[in-house]
PyMOL commands that place a pseudoatom at each C-alpha (Angstrom):
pseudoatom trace, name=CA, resn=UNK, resi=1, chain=A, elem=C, hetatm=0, pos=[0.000, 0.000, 0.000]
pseudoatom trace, name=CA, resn=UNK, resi=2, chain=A, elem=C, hetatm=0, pos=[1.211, 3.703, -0.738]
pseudoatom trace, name=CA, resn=UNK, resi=3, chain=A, elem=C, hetatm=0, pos=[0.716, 6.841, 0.932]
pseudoatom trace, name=CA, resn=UNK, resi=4, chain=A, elem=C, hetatm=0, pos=[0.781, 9.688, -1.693]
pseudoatom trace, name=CA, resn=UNK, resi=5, chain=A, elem=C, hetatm=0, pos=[0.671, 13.062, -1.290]
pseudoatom trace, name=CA, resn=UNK, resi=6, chain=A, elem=C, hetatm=0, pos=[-0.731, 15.881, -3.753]
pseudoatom trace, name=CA, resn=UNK, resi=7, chain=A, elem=C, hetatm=0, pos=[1.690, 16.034, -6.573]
pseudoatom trace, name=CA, resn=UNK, resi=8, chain=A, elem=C, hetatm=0, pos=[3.929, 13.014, -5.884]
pseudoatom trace, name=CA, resn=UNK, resi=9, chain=A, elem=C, hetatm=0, pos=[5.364, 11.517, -8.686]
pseudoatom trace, name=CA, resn=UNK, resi=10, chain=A, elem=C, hetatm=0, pos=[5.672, 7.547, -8.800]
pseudoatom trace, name=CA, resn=UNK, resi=11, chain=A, elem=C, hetatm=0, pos=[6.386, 4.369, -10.597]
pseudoatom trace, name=CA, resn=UNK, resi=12, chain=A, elem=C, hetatm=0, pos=[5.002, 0.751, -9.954]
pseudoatom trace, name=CA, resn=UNK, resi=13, chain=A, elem=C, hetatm=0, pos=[5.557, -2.182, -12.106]
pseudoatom trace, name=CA, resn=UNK, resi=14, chain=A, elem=C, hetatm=0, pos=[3.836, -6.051, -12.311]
pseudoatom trace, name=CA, resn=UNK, resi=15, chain=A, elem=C, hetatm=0, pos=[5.476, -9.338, -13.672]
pseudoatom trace, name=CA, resn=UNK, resi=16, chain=A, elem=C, hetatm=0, pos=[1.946, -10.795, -12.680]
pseudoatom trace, name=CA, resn=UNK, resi=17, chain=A, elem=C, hetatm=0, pos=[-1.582, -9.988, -12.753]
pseudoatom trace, name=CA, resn=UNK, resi=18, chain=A, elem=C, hetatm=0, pos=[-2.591, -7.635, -10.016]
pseudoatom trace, name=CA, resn=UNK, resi=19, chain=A, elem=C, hetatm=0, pos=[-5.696, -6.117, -8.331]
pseudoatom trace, name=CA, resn=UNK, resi=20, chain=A, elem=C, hetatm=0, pos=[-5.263, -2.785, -6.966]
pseudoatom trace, name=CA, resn=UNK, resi=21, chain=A, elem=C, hetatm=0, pos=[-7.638, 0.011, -5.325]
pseudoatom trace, name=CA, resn=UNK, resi=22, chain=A, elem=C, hetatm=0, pos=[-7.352, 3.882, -5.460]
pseudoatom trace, name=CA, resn=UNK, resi=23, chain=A, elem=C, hetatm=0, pos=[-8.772, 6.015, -2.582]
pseudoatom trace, name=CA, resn=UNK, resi=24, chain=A, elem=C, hetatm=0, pos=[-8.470, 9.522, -4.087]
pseudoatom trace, name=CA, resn=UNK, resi=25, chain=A, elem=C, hetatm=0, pos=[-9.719, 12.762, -2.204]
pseudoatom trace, name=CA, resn=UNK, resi=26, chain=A, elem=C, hetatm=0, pos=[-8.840, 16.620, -2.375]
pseudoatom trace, name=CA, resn=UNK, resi=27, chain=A, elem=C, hetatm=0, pos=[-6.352, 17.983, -0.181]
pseudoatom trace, name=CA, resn=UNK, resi=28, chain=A, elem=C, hetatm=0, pos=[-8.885, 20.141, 1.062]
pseudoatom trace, name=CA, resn=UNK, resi=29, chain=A, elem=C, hetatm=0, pos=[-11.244, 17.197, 2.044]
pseudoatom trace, name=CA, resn=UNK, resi=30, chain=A, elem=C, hetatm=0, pos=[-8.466, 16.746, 4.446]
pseudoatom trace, name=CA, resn=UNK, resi=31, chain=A, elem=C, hetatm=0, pos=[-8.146, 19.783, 5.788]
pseudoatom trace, name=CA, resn=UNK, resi=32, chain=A, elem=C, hetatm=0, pos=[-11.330, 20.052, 6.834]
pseudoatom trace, name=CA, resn=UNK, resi=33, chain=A, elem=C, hetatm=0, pos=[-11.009, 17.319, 9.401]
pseudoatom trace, name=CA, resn=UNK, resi=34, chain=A, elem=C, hetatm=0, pos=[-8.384, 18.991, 11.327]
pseudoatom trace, name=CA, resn=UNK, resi=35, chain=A, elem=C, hetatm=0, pos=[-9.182, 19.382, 14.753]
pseudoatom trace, name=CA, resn=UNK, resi=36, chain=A, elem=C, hetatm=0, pos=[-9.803, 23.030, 15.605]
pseudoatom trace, name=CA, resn=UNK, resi=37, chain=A, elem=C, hetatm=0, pos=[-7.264, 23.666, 18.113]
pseudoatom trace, name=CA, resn=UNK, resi=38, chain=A, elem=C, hetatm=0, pos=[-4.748, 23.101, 15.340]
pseudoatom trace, name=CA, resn=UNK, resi=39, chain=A, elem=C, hetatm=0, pos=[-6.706, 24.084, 12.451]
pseudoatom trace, name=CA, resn=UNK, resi=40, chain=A, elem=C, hetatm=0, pos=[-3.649, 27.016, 11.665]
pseudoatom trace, name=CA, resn=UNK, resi=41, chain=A, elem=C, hetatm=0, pos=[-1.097, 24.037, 10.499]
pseudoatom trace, name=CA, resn=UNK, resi=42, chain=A, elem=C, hetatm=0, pos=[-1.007, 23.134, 7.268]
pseudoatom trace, name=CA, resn=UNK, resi=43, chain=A, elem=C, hetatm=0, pos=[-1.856, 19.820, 6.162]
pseudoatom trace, name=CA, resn=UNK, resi=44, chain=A, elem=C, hetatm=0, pos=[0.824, 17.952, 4.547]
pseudoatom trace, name=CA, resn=UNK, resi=45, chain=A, elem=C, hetatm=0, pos=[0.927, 14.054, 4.120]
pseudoatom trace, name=CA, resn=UNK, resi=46, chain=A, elem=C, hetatm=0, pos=[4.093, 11.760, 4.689]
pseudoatom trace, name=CA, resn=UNK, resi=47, chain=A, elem=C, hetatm=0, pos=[4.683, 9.848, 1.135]
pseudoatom trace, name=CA, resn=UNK, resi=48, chain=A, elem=C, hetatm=0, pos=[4.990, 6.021, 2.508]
pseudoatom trace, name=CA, resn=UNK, resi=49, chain=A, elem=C, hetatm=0, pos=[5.445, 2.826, -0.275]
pseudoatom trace, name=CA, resn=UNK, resi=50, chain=A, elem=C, hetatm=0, pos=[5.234, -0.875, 0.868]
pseudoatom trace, name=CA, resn=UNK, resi=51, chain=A, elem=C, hetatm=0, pos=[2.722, 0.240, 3.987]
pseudoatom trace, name=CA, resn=UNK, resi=52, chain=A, elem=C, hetatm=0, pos=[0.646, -2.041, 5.547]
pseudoatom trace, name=CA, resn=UNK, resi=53, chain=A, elem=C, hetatm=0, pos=[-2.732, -1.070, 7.590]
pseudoatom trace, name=CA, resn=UNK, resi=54, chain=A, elem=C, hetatm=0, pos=[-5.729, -2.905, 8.294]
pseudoatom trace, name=CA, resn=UNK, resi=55, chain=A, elem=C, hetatm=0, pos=[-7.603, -0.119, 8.730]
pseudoatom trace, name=CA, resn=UNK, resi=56, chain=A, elem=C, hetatm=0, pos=[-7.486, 1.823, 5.512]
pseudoatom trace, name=CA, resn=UNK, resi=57, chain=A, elem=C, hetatm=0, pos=[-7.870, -1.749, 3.463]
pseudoatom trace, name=CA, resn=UNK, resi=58, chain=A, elem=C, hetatm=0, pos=[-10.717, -2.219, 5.526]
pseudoatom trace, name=CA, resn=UNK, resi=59, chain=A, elem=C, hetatm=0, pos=[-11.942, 0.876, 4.607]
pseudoatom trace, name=CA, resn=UNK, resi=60, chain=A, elem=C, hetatm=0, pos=[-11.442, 0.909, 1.031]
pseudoatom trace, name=CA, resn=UNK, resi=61, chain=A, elem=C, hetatm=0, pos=[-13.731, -2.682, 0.973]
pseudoatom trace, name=CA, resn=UNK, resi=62, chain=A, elem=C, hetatm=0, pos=[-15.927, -1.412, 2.289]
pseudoatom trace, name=CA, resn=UNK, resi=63, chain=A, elem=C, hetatm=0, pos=[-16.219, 1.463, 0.128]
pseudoatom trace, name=CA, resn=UNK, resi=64, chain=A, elem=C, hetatm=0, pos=[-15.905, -0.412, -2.554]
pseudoatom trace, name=CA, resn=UNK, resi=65, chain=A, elem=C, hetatm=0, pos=[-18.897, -2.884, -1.754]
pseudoatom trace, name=CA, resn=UNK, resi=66, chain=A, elem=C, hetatm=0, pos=[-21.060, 0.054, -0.951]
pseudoatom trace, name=CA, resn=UNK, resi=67, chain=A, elem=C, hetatm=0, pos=[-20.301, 1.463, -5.177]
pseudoatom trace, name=CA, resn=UNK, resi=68, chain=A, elem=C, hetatm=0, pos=[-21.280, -2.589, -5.922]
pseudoatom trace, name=CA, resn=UNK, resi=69, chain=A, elem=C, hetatm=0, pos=[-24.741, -2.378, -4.266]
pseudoatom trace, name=CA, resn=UNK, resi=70, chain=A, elem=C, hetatm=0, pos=[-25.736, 0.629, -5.716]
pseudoatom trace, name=CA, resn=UNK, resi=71, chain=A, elem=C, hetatm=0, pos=[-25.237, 2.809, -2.500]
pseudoatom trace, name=CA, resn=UNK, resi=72, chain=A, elem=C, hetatm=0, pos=[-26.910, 1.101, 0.095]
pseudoatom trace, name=CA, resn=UNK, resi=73, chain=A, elem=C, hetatm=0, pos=[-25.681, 2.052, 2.715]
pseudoatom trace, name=CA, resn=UNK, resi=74, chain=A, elem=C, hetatm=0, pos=[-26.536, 5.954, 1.430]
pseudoatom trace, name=CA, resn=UNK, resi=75, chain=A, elem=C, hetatm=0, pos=[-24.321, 8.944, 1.181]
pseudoatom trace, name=CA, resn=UNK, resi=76, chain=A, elem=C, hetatm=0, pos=[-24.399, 9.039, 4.981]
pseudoatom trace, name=CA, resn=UNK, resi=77, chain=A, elem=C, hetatm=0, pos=[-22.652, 5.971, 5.124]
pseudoatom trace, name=CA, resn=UNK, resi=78, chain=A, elem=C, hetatm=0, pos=[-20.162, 6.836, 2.822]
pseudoatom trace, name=CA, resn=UNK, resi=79, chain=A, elem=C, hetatm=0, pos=[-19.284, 10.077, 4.384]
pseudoatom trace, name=CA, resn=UNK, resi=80, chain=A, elem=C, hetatm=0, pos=[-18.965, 8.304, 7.526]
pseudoatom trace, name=CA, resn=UNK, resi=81, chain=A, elem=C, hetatm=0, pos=[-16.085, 6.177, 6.514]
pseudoatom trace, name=CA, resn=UNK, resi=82, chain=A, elem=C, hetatm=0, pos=[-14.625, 9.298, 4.438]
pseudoatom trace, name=CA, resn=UNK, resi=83, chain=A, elem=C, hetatm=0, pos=[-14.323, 10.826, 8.104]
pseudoatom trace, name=CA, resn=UNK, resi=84, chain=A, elem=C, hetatm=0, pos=[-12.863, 7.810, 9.724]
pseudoatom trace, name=CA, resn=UNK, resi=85, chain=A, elem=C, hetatm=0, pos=[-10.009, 7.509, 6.711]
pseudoatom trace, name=CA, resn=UNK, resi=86, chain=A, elem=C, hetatm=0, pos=[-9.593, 11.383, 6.899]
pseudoatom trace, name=CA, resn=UNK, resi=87, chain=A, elem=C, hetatm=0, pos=[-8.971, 11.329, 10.999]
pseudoatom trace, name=CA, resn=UNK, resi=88, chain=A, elem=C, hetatm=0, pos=[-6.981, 7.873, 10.151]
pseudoatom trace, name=CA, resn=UNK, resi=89, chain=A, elem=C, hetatm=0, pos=[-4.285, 10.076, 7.922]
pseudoatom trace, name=CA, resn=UNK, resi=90, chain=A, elem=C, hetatm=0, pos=[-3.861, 12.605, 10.137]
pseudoatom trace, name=CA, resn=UNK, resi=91, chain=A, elem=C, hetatm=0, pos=[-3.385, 10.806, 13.219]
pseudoatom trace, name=CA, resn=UNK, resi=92, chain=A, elem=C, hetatm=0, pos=[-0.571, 8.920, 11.365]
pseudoatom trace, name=CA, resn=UNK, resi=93, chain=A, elem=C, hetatm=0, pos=[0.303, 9.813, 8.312]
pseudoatom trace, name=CA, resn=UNK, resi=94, chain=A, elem=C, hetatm=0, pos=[1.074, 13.377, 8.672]
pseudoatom trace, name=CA, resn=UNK, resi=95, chain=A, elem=C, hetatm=0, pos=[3.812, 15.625, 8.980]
pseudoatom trace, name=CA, resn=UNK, resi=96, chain=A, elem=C, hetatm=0, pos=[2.082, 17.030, 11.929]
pseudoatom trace, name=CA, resn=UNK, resi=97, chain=A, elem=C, hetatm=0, pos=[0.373, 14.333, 14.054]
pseudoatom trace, name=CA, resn=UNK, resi=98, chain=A, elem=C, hetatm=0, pos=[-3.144, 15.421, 14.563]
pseudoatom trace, name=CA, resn=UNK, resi=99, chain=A, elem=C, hetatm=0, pos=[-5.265, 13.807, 17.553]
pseudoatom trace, name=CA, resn=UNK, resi=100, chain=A, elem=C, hetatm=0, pos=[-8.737, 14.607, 18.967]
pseudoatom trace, name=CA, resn=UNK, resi=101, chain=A, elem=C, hetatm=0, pos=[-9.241, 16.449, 21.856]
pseudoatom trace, name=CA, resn=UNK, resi=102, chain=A, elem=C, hetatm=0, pos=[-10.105, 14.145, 24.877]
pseudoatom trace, name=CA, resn=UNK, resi=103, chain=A, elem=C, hetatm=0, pos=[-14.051, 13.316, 24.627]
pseudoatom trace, name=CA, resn=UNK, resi=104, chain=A, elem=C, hetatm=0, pos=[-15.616, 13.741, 28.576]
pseudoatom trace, name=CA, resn=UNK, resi=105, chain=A, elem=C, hetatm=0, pos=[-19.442, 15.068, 28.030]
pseudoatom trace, name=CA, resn=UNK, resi=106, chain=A, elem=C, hetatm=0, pos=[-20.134, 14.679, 24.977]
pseudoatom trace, name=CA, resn=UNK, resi=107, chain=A, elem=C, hetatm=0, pos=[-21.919, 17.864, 22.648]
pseudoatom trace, name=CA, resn=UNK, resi=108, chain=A, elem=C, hetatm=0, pos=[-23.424, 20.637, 24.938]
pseudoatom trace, name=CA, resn=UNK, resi=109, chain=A, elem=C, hetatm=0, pos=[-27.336, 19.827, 25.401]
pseudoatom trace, name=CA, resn=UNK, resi=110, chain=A, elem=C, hetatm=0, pos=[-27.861, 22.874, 23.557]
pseudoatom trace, name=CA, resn=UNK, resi=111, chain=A, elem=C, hetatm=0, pos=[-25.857, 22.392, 20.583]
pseudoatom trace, name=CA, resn=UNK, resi=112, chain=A, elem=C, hetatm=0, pos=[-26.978, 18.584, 20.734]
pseudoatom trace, name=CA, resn=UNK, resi=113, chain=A, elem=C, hetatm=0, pos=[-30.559, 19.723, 20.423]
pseudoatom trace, name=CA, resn=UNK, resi=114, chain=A, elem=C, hetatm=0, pos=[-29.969, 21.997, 17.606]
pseudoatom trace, name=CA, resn=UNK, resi=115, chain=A, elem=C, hetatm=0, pos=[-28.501, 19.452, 15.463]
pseudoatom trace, name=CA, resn=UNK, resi=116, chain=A, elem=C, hetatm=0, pos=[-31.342, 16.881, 16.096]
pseudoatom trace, name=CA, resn=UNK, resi=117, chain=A, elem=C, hetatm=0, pos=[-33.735, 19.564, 14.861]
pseudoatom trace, name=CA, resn=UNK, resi=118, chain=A, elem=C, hetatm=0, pos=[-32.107, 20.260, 11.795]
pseudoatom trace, name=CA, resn=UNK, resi=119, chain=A, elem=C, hetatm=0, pos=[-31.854, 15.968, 11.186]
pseudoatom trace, name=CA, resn=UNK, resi=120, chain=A, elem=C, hetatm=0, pos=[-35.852, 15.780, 11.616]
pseudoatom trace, name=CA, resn=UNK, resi=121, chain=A, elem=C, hetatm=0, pos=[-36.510, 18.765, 9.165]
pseudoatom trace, name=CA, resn=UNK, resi=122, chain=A, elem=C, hetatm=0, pos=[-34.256, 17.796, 6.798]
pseudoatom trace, name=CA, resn=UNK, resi=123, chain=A, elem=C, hetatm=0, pos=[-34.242, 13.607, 6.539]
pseudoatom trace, name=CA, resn=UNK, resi=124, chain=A, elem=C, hetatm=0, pos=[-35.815, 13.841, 2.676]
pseudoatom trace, name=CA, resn=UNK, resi=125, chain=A, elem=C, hetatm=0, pos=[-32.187, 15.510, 2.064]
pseudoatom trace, name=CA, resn=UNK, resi=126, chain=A, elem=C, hetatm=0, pos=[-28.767, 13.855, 1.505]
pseudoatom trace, name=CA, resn=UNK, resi=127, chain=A, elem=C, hetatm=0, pos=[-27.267, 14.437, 5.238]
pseudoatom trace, name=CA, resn=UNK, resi=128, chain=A, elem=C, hetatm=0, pos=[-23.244, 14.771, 5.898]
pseudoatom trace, name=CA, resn=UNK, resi=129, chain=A, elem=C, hetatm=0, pos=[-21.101, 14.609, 8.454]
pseudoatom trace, name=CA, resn=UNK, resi=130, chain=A, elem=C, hetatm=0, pos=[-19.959, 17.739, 7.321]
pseudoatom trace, name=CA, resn=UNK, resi=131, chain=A, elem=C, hetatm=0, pos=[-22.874, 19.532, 7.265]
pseudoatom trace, name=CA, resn=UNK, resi=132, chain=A, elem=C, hetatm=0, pos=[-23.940, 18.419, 10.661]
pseudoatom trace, name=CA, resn=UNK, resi=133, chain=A, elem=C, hetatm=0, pos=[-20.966, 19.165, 12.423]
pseudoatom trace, name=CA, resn=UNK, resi=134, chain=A, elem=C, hetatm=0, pos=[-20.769, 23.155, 10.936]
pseudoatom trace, name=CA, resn=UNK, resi=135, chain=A, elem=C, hetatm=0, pos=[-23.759, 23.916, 13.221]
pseudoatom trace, name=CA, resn=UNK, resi=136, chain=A, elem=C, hetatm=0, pos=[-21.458, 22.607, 16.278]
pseudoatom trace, name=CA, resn=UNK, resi=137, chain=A, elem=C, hetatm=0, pos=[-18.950, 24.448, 14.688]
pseudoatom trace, name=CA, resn=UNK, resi=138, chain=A, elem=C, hetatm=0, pos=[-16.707, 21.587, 14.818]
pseudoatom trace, name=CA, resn=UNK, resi=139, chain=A, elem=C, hetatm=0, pos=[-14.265, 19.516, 12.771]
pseudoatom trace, name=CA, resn=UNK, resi=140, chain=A, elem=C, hetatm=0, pos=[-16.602, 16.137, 11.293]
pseudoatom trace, name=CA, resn=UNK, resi=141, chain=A, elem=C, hetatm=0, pos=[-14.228, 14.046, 13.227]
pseudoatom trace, name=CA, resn=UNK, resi=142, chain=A, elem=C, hetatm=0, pos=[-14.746, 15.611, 16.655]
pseudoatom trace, name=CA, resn=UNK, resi=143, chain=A, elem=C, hetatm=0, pos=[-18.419, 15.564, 16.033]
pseudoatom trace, name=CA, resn=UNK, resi=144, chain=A, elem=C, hetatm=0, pos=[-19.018, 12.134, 15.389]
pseudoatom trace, name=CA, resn=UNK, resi=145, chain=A, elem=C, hetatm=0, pos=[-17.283, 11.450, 18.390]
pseudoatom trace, name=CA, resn=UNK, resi=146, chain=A, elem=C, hetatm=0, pos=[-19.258, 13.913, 20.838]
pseudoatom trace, name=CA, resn=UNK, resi=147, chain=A, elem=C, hetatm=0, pos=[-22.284, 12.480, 19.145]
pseudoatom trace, name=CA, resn=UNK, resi=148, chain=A, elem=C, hetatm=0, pos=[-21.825, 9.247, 19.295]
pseudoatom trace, name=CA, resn=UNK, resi=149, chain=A, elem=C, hetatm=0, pos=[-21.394, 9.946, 23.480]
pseudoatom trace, name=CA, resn=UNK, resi=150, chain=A, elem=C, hetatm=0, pos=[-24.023, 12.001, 23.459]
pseudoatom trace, name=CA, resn=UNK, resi=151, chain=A, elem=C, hetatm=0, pos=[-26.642, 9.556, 21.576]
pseudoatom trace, name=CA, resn=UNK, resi=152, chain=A, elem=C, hetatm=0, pos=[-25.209, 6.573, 21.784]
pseudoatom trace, name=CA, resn=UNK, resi=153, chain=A, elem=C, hetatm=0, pos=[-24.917, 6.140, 18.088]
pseudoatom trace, name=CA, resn=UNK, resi=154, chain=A, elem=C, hetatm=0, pos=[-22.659, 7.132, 15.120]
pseudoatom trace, name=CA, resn=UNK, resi=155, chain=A, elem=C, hetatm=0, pos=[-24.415, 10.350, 12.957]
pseudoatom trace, name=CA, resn=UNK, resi=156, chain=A, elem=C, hetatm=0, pos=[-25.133, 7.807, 9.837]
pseudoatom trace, name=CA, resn=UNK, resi=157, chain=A, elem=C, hetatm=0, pos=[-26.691, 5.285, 12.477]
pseudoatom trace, name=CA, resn=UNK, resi=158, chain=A, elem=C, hetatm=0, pos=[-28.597, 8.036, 13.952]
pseudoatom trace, name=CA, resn=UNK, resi=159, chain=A, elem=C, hetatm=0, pos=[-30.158, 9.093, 11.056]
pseudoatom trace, name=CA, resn=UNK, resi=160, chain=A, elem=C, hetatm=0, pos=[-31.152, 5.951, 9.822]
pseudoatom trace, name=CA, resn=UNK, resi=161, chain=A, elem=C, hetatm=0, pos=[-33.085, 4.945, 13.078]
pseudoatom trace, name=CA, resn=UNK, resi=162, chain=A, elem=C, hetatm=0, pos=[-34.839, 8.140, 12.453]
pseudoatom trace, name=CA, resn=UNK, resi=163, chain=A, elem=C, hetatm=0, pos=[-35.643, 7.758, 9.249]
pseudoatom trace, name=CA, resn=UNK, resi=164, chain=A, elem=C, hetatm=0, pos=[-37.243, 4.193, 9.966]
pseudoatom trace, name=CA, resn=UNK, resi=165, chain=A, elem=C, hetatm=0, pos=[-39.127, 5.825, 13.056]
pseudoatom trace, name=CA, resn=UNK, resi=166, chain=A, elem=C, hetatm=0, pos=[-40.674, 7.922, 10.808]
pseudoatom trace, name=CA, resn=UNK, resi=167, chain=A, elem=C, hetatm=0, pos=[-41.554, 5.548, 8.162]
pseudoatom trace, name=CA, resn=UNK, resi=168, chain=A, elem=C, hetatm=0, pos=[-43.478, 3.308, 10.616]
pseudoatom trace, name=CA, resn=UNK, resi=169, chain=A, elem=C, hetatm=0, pos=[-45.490, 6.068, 11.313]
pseudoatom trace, name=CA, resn=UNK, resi=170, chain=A, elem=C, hetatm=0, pos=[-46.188, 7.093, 7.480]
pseudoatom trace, name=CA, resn=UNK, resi=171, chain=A, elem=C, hetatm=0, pos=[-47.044, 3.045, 7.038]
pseudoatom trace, name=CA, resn=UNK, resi=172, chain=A, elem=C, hetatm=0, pos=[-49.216, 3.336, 9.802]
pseudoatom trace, name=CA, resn=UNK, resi=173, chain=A, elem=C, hetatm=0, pos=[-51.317, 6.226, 7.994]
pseudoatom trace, name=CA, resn=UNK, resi=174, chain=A, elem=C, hetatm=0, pos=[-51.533, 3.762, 4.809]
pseudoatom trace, name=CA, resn=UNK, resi=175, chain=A, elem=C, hetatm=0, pos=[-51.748, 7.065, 2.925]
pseudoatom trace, name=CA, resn=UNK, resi=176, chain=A, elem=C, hetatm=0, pos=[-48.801, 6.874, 0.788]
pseudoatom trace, name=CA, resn=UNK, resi=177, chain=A, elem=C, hetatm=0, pos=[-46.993, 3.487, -1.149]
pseudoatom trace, name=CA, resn=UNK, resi=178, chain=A, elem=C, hetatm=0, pos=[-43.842, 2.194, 0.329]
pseudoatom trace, name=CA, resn=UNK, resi=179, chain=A, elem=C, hetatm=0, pos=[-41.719, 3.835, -2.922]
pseudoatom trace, name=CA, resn=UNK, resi=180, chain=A, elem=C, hetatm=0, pos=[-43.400, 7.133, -1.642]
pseudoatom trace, name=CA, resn=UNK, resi=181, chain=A, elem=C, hetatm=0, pos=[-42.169, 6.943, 1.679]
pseudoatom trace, name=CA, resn=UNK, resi=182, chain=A, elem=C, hetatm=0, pos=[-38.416, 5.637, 0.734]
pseudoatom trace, name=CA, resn=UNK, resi=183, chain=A, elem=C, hetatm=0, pos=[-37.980, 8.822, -1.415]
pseudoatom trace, name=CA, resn=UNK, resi=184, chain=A, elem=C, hetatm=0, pos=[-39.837, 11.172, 1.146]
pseudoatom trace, name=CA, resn=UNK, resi=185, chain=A, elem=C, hetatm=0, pos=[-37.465, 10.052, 3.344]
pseudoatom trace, name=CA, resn=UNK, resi=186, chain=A, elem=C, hetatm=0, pos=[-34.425, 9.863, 1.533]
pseudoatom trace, name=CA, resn=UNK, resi=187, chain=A, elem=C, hetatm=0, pos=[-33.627, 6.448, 0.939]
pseudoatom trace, name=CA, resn=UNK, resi=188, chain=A, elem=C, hetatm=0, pos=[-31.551, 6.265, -2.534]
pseudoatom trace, name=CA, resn=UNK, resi=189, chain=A, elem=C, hetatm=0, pos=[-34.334, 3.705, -3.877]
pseudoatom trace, name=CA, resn=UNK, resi=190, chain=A, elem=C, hetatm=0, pos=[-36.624, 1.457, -2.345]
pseudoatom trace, name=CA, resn=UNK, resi=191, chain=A, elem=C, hetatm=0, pos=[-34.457, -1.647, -1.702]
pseudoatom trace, name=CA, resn=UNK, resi=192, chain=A, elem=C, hetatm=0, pos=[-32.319, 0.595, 0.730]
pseudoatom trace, name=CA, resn=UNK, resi=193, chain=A, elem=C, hetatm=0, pos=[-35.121, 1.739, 2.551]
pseudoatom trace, name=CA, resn=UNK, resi=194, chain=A, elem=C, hetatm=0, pos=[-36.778, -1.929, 2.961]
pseudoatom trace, name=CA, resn=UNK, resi=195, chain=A, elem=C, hetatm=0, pos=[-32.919, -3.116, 3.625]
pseudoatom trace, name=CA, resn=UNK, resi=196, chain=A, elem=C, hetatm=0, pos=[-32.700, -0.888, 6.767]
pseudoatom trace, name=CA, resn=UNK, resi=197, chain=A, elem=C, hetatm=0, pos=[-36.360, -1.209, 7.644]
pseudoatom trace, name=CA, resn=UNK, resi=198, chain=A, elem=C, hetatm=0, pos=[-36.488, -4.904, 7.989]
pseudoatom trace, name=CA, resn=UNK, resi=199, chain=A, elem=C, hetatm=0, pos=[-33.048, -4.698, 9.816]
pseudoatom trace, name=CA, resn=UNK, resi=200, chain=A, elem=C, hetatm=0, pos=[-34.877, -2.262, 12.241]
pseudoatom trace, name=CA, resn=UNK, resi=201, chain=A, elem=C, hetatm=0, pos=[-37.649, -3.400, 12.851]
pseudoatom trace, name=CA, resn=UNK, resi=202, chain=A, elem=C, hetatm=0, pos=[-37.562, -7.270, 12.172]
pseudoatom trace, name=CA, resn=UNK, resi=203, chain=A, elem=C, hetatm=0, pos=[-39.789, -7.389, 9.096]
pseudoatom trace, name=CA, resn=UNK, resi=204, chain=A, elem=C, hetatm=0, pos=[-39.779, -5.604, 5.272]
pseudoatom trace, name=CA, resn=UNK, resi=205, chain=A, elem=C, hetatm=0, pos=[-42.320, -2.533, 4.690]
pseudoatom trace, name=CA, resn=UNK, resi=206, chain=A, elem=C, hetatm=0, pos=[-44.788, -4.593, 3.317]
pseudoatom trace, name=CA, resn=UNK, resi=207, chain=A, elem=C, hetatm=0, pos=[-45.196, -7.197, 5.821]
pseudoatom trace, name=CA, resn=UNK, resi=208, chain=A, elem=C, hetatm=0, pos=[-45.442, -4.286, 8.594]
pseudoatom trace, name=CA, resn=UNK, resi=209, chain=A, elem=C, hetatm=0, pos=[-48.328, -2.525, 6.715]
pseudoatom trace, name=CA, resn=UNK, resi=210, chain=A, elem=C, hetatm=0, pos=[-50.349, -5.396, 5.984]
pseudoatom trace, name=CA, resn=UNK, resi=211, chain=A, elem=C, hetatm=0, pos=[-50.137, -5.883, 9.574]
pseudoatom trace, name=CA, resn=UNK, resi=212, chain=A, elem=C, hetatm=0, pos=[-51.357, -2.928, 10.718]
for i in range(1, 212): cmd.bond("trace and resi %d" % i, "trace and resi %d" % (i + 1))
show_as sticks, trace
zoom trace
């Protein structure tokens, strides 16, 4: 595995067949994820060949297998794993060695509040990290963690749960068709909603309304 900076020049070559992923981003994707304390050092990635790490290979599958099915797991779920690969390089892989700021109390009830609003008025849009941690006015990495203690679950998992909350409620009404309710709600396409629904709540859409 390689670690390249913007604007390094390299060279690989193959005798055999290979298979071979490329996670490419902005440099300014990365700066945004500096904490805020240190948010006047410039960003500026180590170049490391022949690396090994679990954690970014782990991370590339799995963004890899969320392009396969189509998105899935929703943009949500794809900027969640940008943000852990983002906090990943600069924790290690930078010339400056950025960490998080101890995590105690989580996100002031205030702040915590505000940001749960905005989710319920907005879950027929495509949520971010990004966008949910400028109202806290904090790096996406820092939020995630202060609202993951605060909640008990990740932003992405959050939403989700709230998402499926409110389409057991629209089901209930029997006023609008399951494809209705998976685009009302934001759901990429109707499969992703009944994927997360029946993981939810233990049976698909369909099942759940002909019950009620």
């Amino acid at each position: 595995m390689r670690v390249l900076p913007a604007n390094t020049r390299t060279k690989a070559y193959w005798q055999t067949e290979h298979q071979f992923m490329i996670l490419a981003f902005a440099p300014s994707l990365l700066a945004q994820h500096i904490p805020e304390t240190t948010n006047t050092i410039p960003v500026e990635l180590l170049p490391i060949i022949n690396l090994s790490d679990p954690l970014i290979h782990s991370i590339g599958l799995t963004l890899k297998a969320e392009l396969e099915s189509g998105g899935m797991g929703g943009c949500l779920y794809v900027d969640a794993m940008t943000t852990a690969l983002m906090a990943h390089l600069l924790r290690y892989y930078s010339v400056h060695k950025y960490s998080l700021p101890s995590v105690t109390n989580g996100l002031p009830q205030r702040i915590l509040q505000q940001v749960v609003d905005y989710i319920h008025e907005h879950l027929d849009q495509d949520l971010t990290v990004a966008t949910l941690a400028a109202i806290a006015h904090l790096s996406p990495s820092y939020f995630s963690c202060l609202f993951k203690q605060s909640t008990g679950f990740s932003p992405h998992q959050y939403v989700i749960r709230c998402r499926i909350d409110l389409a057991q409620q629209l089901l209930r009404q029997e006023k609008q068709s399951i494809a209705e309710i998976a685009y009302r709600l934001g759901f990429t396409h109707q499969s992703h909603f009944s994927h997360h629904f029946k993981r939810l709540v233990g049976c698909s859409p369909k099942v759940f309304l002909n019950s009620q």
